[in-house]
C-alpha positions in Angstrom: 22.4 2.7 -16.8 18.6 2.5 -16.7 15.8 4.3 -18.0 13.1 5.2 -15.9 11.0 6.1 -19.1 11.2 2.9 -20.3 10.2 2.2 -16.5 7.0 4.1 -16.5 6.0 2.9 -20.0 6.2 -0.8 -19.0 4.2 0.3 -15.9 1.3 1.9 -18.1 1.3 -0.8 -20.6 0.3 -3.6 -17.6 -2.1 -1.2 -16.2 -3.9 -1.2 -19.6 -4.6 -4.5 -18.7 -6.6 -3.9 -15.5 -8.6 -0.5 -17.6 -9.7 -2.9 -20.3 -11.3 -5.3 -17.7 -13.0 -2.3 -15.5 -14.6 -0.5 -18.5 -15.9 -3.7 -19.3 -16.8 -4.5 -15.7 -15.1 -8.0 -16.1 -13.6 -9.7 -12.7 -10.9 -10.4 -12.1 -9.4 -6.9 -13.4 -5.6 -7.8 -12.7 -5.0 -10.8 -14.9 -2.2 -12.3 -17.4 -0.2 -9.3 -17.3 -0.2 -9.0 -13.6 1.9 -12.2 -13.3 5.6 -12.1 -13.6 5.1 -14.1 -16.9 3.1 -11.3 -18.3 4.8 -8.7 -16.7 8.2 -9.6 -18.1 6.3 -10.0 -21.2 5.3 -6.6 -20.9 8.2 -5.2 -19.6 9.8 -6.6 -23.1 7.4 -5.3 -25.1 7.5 -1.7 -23.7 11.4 -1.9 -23.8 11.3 -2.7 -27.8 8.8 -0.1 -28.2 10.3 2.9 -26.4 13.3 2.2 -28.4 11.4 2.1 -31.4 10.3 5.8 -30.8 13.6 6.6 -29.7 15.7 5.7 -32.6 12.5 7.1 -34.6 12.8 10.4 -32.7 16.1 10.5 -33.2 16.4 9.6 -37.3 13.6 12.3 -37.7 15.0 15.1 -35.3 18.4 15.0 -35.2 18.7 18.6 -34.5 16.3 18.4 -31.3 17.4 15.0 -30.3 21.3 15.9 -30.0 21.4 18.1 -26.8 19.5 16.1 -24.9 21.7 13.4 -25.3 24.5 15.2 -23.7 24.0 14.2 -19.6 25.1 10.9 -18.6 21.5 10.6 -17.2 19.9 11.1 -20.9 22.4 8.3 -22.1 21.1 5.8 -19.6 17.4 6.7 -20.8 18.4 6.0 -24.3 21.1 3.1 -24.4 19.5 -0.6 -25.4 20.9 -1.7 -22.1 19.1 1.2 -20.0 15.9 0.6 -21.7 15.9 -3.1 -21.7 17.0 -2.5 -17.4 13.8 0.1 -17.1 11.3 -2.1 -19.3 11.9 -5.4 -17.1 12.0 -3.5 -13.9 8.9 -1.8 -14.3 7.1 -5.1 -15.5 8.4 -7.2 -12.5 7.6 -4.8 -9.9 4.4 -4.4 -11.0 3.3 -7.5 -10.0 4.3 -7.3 -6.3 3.5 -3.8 -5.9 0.0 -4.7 -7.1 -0.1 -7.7 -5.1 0.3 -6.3 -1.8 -3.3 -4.8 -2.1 -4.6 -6.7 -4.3 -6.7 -9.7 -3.8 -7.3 -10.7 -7.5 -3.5 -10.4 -8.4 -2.0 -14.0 -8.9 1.7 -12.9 -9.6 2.6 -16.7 -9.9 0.0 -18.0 -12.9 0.1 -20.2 -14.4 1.6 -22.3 -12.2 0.0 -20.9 -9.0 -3.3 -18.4 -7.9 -1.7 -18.1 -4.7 -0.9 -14.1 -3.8 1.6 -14.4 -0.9 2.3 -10.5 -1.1 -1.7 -10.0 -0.5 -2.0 -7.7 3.2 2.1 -7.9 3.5 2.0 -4.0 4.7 -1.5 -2.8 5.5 -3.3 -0.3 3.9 -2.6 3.0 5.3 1.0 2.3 6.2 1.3 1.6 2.3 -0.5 4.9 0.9 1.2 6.8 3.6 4.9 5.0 2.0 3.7 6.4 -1.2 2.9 9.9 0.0 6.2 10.0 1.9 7.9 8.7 -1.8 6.0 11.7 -3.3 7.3 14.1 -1.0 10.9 12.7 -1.4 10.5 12.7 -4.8 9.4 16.2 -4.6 12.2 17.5 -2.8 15.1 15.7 -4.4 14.6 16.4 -8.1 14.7 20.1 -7.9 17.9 19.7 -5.7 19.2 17.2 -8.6 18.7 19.9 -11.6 19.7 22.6 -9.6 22.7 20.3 -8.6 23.4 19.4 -12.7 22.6 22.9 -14.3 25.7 24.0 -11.5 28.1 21.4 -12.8 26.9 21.5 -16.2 30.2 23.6 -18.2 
């Protein structure tokens, strides 16, 4: 089980980070949150609040909530187990994702300002991993509805 919403969210909530310091045009831009202390923080955090909404969601909509809950997939979005999963995920990636481009991430503060992801994969070969991600992406979801609306009774 794991819920790639809860995923996401952490993702968004560490990245709130970095906008706060760009609108304010303070540098460093990545900071506490981009460090695996932060981002498990984070990841915590966005956990225990997706499943606040959830369980919110599903108190005040019973009736709209109920059939999406039906797929195994939807169960793993929505269990305390597949949320908790997604939130820590997304937080501790962050970090190293971010890191690998990067040069004011310090994904080991506060005990270190060292970055030893910084450069691991150069620049282009990284964007073009995330197009090619993209395009998988692209491809593979519609096959996976079209995939579950056929088995679906």
């Amino acid at each position: 089980m794991f819920s790639w919403s809860a995923f996401a969210a952490a993702q968004v909530l560490i990245d709130c980070e970095t906008l706060y310091y760009l609108i304010n045009r303070e540098y460093p831009v990545h900071r506490f949150f981009h460090s695996f202390l932060g981002a498990a923080a984070a990841g915590l955090a966005a956990a225990v609040l997706f499943l606040v909404v959830v369980r919110a969601s599903v108190a005040g909509f019973p009736r709209l909530i109920a059939p999406l809950t039906a797929s195994s997939a939807a169960r793993g979005e929505l269990s305390p187990l597949g949320v908790l999963l997604g939130g820590l995920a997304g937080g501790l990636s962050h970090p190293f994702l971010d890191g690998i481009m990067h040069p004011d991430v310090r994904p080991f503060m506060p005990w270190s300002d060292h970055n030893p992801f910084l450069g691991l994969i150069g620049l282009a070969p990284l964007h073009l991993a995330c197009l090619g991600a993209a395009l998988f992406g692209a491809v593979c979801v519609p096959l996976w509805r079209r995939r579950s609306a056929i088995t679906r009774p």
